[in-house]
SEFIVO-653587 format. One record per atom (N, C-alpha, C, O): z, x, y; residue in one letter; atom name. Coordinates in steps of 0.1 Angstrom, whole numbers, padded with zeros to 4 digits. Layout:
N
+-------+-------+-------+---+----+
:    c3 :    c1 :    c2 : r :  a :
+-------+-------+-------+---+----+
:     Z :     X :     Y : A : CA :
...
+-------+-------+-------+---+----+
This chain:
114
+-------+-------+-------+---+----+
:    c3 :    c1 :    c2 : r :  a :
+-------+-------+-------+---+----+
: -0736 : -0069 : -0378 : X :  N :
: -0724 : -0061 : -0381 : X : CA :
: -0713 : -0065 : -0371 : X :  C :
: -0715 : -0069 : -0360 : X :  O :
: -0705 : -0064 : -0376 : X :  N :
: -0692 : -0071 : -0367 : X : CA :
: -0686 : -0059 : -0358 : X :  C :
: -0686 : -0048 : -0361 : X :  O :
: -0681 : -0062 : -0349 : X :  N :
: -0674 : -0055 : -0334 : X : CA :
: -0661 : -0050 : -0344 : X :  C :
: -0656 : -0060 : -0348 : X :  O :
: -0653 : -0036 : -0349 : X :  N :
: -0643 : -0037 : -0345 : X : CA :
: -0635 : -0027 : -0341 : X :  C :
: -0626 : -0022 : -0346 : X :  O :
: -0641 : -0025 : -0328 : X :  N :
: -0633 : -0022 : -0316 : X : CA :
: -0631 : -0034 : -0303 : X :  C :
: -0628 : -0032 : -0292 : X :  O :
: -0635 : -0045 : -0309 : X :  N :
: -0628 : -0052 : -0298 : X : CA :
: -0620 : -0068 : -0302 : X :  C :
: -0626 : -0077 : -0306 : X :  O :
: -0613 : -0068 : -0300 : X :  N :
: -0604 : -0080 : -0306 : X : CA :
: -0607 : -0093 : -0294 : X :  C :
: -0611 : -0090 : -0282 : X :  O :
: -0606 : -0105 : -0298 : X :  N :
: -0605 : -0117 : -0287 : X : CA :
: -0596 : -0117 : -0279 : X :  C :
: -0599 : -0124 : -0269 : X :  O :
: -0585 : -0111 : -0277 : X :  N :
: -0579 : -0109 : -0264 : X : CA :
: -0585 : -0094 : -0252 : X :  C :
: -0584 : -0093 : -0240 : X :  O :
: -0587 : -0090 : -0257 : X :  N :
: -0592 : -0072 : -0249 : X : CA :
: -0603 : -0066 : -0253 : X :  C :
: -0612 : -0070 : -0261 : X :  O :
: -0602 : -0055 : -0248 : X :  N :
: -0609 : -0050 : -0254 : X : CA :
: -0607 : -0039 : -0265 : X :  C :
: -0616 : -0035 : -0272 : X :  O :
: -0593 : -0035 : -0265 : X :  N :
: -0585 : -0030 : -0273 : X : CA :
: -0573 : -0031 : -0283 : X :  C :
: -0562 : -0028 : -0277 : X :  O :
: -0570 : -0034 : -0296 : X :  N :
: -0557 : -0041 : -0297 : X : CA :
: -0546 : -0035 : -0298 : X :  C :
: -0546 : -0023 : -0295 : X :  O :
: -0533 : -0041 : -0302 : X :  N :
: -0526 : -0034 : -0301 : X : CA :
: -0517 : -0039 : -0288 : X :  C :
: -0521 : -0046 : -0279 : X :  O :
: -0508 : -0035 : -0290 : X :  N :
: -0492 : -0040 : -0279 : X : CA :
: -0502 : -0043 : -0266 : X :  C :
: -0509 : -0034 : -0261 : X :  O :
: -0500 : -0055 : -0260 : X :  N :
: -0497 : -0054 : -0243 : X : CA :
: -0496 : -0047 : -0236 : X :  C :
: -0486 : -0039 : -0237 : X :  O :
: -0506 : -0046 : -0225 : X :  N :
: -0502 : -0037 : -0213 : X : CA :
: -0490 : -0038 : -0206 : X :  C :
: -0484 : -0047 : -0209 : X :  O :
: -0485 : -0030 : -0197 : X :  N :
: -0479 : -0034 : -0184 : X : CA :
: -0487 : -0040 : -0175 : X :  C :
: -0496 : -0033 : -0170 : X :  O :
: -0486 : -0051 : -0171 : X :  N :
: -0492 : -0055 : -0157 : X : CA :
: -0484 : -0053 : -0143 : X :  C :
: -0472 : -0051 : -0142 : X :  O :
: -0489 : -0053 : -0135 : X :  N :
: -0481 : -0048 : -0124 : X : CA :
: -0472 : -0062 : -0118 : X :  C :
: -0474 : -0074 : -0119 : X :  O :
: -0462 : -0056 : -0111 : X :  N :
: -0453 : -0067 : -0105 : X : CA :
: -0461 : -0067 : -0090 : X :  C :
: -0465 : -0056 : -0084 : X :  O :
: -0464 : -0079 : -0085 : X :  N :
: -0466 : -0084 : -0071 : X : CA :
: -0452 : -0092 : -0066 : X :  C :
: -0452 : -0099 : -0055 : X :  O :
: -0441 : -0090 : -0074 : X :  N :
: -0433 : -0093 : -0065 : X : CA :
: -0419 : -0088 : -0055 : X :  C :
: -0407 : -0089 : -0056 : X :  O :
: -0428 : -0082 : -0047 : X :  N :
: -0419 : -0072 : -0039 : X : CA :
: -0410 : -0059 : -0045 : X :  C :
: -0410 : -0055 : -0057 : X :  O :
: -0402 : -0053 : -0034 : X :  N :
: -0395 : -0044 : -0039 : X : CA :
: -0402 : -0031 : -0047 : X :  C :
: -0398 : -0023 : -0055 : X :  O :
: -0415 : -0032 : -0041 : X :  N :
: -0424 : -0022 : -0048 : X : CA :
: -0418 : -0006 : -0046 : X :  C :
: -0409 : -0003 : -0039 : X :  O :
: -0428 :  0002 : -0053 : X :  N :
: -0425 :  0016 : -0050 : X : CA :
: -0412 :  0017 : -0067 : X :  C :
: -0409 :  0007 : -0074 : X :  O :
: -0407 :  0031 : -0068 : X :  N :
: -0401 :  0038 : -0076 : X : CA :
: -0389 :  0031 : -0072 : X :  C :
: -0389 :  0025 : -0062 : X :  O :
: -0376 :  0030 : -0080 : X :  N :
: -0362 :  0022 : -0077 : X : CA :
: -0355 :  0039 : -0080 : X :  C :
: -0359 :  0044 : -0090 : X :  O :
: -0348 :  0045 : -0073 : X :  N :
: -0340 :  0058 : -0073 : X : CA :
: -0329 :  0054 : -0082 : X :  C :
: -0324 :  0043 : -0084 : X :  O :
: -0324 :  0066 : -0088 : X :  N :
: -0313 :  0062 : -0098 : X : CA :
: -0300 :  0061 : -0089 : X :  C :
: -0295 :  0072 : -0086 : X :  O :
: -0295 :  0054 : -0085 : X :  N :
: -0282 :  0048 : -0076 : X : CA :
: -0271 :  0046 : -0083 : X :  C :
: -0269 :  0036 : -0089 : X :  O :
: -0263 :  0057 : -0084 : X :  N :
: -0253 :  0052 : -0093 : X : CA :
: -0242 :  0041 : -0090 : X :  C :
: -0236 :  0042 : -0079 : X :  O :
: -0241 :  0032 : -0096 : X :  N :
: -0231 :  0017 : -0092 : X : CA :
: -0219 :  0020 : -0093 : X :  C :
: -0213 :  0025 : -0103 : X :  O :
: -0214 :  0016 : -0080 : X :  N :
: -0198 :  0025 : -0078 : X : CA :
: -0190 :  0011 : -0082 : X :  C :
: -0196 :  0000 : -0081 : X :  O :
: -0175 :  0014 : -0086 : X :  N :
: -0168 :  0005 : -0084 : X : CA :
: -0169 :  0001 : -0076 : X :  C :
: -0176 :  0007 : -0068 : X :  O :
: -0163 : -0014 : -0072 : X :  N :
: -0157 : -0017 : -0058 : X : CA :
: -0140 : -0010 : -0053 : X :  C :
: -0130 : -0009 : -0059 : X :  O :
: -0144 : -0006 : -0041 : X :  N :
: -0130 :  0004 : -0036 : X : CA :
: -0119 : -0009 : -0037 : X :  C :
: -0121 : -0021 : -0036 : X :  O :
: -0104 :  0000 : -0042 : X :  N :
: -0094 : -0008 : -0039 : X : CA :
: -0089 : -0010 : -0026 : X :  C :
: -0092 : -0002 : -0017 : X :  O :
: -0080 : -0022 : -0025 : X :  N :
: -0082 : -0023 : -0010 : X : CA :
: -0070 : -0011 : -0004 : X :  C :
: -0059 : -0012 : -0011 : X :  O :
: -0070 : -0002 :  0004 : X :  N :
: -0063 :  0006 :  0008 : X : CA :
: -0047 :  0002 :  0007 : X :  C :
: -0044 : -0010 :  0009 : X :  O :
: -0037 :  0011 :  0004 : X :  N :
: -0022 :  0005 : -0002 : X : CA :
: -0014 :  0019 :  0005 : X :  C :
: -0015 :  0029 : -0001 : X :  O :
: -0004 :  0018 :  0018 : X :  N :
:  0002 :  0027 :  0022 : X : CA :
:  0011 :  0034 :  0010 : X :  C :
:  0018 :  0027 :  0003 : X :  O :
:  0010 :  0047 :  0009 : X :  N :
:  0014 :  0056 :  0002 : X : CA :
:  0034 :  0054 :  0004 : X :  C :
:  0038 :  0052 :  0015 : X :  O :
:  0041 :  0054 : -0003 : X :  N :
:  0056 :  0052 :  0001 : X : CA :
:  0057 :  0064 :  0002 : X :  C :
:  0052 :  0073 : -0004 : X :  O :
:  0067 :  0062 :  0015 : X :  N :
:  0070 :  0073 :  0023 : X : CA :
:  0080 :  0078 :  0024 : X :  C :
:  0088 :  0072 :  0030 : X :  O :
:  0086 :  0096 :  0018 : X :  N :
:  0096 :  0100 :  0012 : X : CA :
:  0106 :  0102 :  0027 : X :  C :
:  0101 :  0110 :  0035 : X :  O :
:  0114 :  0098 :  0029 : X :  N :
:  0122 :  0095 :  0044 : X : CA :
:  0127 :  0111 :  0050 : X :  C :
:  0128 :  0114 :  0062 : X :  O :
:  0129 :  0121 :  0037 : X :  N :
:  0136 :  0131 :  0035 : X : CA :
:  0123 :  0138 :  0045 : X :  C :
:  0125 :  0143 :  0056 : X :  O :
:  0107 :  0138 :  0036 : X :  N :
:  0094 :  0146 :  0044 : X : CA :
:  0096 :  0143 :  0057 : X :  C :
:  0098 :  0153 :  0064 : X :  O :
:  0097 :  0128 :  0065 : X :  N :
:  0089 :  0127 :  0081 : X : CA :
:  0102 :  0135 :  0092 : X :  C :
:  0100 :  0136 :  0104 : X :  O :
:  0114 :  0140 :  0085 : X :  N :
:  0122 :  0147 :  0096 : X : CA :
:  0129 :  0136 :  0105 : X :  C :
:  0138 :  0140 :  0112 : X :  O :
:  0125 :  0123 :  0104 : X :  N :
:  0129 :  0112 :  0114 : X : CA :
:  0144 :  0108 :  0112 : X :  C :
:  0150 :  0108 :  0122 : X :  O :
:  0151 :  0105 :  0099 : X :  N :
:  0167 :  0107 :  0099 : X : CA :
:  0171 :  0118 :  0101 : X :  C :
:  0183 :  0115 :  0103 : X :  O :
:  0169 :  0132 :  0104 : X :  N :
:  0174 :  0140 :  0111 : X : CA :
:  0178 :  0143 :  0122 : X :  C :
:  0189 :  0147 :  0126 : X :  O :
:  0165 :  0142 :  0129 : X :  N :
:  0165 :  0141 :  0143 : X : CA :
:  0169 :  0128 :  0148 : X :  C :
:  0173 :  0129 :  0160 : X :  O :
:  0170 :  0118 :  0143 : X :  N :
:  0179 :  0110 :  0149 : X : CA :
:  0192 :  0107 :  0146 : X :  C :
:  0198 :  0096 :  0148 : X :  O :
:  0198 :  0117 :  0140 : X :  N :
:  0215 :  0122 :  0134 : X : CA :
:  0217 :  0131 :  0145 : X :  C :
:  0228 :  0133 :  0151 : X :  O :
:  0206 :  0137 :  0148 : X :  N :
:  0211 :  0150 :  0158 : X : CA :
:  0208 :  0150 :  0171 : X :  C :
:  0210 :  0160 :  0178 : X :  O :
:  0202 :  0138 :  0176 : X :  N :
:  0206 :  0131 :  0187 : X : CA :
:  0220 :  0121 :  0188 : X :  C :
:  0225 :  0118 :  0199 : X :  O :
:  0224 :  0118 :  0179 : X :  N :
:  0238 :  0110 :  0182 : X : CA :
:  0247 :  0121 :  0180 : X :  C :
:  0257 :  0121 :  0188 : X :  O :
:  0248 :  0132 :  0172 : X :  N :
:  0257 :  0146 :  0175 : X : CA :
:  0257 :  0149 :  0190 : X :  C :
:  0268 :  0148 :  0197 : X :  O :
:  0245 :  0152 :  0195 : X :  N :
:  0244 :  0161 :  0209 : X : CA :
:  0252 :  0149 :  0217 : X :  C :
:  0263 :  0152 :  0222 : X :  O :
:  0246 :  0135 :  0216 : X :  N :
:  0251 :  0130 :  0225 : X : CA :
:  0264 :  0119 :  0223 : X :  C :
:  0269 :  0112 :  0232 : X :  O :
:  0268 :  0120 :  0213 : X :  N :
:  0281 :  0122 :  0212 : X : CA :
:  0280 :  0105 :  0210 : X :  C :
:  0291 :  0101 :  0210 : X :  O :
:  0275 :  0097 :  0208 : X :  N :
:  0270 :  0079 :  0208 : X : CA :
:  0280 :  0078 :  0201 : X :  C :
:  0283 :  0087 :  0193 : X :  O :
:  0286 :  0066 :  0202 : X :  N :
:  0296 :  0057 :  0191 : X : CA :
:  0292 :  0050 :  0178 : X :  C :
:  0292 :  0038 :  0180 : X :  O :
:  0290 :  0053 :  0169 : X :  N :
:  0285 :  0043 :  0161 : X : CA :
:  0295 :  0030 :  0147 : X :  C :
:  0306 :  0028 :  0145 : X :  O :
:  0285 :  0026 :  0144 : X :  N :
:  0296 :  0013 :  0136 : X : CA :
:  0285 :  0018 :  0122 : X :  C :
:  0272 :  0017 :  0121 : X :  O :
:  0295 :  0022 :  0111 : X :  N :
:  0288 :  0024 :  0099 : X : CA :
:  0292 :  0016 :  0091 : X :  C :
:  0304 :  0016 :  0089 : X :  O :
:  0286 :  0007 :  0083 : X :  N :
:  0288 :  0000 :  0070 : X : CA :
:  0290 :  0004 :  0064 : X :  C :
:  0287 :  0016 :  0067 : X :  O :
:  0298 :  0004 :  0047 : X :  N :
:  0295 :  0008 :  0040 : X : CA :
:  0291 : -0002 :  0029 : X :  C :
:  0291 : -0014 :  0032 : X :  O :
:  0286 :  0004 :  0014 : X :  N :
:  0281 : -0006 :  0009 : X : CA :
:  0286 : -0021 :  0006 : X :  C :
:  0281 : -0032 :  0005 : X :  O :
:  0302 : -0014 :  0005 : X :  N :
:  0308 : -0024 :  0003 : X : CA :
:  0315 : -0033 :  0013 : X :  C :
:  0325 : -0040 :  0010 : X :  O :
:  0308 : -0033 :  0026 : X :  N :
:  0308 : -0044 :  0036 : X : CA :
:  0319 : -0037 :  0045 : X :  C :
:  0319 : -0042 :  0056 : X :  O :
:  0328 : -0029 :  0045 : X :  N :
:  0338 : -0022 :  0054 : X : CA :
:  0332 : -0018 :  0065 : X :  C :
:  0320 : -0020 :  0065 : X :  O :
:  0339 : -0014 :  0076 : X :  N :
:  0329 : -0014 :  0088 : X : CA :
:  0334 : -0001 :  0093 : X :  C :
:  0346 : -0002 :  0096 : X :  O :
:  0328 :  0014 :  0096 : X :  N :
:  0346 :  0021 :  0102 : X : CA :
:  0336 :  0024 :  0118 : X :  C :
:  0324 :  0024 :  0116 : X :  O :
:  0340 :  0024 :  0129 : X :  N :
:  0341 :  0032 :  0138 : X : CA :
:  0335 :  0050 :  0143 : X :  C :
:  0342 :  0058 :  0138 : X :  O :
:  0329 :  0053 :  0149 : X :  N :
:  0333 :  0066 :  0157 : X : CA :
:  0320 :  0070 :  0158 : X :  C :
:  0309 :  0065 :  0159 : X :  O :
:  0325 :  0083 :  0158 : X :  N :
:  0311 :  0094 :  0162 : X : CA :
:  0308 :  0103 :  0154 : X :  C :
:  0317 :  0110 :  0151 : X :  O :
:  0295 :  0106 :  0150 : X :  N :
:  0288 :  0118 :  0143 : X : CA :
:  0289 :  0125 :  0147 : X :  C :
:  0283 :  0127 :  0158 : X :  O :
:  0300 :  0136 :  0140 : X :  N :
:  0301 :  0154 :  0139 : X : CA :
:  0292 :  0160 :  0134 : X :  C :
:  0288 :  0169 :  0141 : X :  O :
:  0287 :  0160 :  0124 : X :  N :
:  0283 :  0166 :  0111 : X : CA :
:  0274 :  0157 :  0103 : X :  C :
:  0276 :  0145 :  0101 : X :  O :
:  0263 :  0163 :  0099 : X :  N :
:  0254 :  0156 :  0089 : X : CA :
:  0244 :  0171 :  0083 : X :  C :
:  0240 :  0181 :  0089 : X :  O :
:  0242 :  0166 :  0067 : X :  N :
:  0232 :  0172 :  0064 : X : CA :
:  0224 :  0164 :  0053 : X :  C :
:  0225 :  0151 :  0054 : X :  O :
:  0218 :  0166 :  0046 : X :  N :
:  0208 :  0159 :  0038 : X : CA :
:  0219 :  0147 :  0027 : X :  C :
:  0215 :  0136 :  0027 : X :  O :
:  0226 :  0150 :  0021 : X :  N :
:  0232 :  0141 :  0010 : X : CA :
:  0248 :  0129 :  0020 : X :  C :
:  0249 :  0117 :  0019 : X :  O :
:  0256 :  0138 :  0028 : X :  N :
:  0265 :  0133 :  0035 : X : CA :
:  0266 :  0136 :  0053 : X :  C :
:  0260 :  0146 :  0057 : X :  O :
:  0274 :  0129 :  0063 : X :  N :
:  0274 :  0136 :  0074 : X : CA :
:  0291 :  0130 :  0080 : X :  C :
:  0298 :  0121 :  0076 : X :  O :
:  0292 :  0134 :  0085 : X :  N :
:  0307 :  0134 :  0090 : X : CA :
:  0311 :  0125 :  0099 : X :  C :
:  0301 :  0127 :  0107 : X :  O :
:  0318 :  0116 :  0105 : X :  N :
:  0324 :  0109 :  0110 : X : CA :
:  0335 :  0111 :  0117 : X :  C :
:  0345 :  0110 :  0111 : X :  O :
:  0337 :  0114 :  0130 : X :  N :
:  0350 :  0116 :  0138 : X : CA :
:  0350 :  0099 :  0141 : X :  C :
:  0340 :  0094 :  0145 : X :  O :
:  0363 :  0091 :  0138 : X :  N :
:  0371 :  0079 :  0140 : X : CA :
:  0374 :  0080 :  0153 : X :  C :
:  0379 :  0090 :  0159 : X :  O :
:  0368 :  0066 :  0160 : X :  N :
:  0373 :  0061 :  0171 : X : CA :
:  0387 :  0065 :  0175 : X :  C :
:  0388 :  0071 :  0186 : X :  O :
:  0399 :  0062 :  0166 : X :  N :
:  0412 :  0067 :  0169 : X : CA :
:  0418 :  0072 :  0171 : X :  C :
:  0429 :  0070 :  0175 : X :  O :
:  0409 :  0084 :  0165 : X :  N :
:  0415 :  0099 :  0167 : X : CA :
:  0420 :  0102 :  0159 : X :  C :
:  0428 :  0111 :  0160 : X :  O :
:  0418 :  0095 :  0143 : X :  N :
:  0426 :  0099 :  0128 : X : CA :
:  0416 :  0113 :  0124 : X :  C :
:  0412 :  0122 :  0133 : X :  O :
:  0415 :  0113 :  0114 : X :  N :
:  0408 :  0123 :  0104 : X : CA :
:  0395 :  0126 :  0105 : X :  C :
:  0390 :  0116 :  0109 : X :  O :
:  0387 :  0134 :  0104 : X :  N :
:  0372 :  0134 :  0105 : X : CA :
:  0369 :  0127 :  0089 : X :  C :
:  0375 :  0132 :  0080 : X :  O :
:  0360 :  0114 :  0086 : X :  N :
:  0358 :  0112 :  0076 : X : CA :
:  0342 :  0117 :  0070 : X :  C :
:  0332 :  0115 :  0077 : X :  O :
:  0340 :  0125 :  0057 : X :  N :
:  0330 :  0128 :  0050 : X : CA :
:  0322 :  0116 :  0043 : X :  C :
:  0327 :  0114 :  0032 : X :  O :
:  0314 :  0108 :  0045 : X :  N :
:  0307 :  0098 :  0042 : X : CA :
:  0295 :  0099 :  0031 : X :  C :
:  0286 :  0104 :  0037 : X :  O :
:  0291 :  0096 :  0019 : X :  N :
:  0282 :  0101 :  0010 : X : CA :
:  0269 :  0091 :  0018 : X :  C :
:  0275 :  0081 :  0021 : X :  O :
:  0257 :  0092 :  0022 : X :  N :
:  0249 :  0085 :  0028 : X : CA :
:  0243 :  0073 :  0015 : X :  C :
:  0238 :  0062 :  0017 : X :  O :
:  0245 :  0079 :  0006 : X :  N :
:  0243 :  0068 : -0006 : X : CA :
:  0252 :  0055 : -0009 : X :  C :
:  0252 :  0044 : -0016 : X :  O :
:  0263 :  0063 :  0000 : X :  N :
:  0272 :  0050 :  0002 : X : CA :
:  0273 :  0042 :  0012 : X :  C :
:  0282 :  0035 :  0014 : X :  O :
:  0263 :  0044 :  0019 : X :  N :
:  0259 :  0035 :  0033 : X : CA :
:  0248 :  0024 :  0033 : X :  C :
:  0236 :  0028 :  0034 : X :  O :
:  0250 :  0014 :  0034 : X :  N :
:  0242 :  0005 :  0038 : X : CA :
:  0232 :  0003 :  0049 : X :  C :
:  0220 :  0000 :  0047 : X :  O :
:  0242 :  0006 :  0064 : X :  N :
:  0231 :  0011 :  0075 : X : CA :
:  0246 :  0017 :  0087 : X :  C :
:  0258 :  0018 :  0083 : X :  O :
:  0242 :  0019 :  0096 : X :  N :
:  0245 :  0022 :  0109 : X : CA :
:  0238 :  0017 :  0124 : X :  C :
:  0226 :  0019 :  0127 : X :  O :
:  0245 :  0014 :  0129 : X :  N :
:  0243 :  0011 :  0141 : X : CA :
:  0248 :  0015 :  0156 : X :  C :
:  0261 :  0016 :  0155 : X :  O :
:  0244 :  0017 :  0165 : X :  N :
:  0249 :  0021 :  0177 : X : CA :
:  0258 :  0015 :  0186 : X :  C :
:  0252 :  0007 :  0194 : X :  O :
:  0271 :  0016 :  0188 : X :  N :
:  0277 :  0001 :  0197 : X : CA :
:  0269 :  0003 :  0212 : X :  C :
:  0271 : -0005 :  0221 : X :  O :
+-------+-------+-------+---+----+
């Protein structure tokens, strides 16, 4: 009478076992979630109005009274000293002794200290 519970390959048929891996890295693999790679860090732009730093250095050339040379955008150059400033414009007393001038800061290019 013929065998059939056992086939020429096993002793059992039917799908393949698992055989075991001998090649390293043994034990359970944890589920590790795969992160992006981080972007490379990118300084945040920095709103000039938050750090307080054009302020306080308007209200150090007020106290101390410094001379300055203001551009404006359109390449003009005027003279004098910071009276007055607040967040949009700040004031200009002229070397000469004319007018106090009101300056829009959006119309400035830069300043500098003689």
């Amino acid at each position: 009478m013929a065998n059939f519970n056992k086939s020429r390959f096993g002793s059992r048929p039917g799908p393949p076992t698992k055989k075991k891996s001998y090649k390293g890295g043994g034990g359970k693999k944890k589920n590790v979630a795969r992160r992006a790679p981080k972007a490379p860090l990118t300084p945040k732009p920095v709103n000039y109005e938050e750090t307080g730093m054009e302020a306080a250095y308007l209200k150090e050339l007020v106290d101390t009274e410094t001379p300055v040379v203001v551009v404006l955008s359109s390449g003009e150059r005027l003279r004098g000293v910071v009276r007055y400033y607040d967040r949009d414009v700040f004031s200009l007393g002229p070397a000469d002794g004319g007018p106090k001038l009101f300056l829009r800061k959006s119309g400035i290019r830069y300043l500098y200290e003689e």
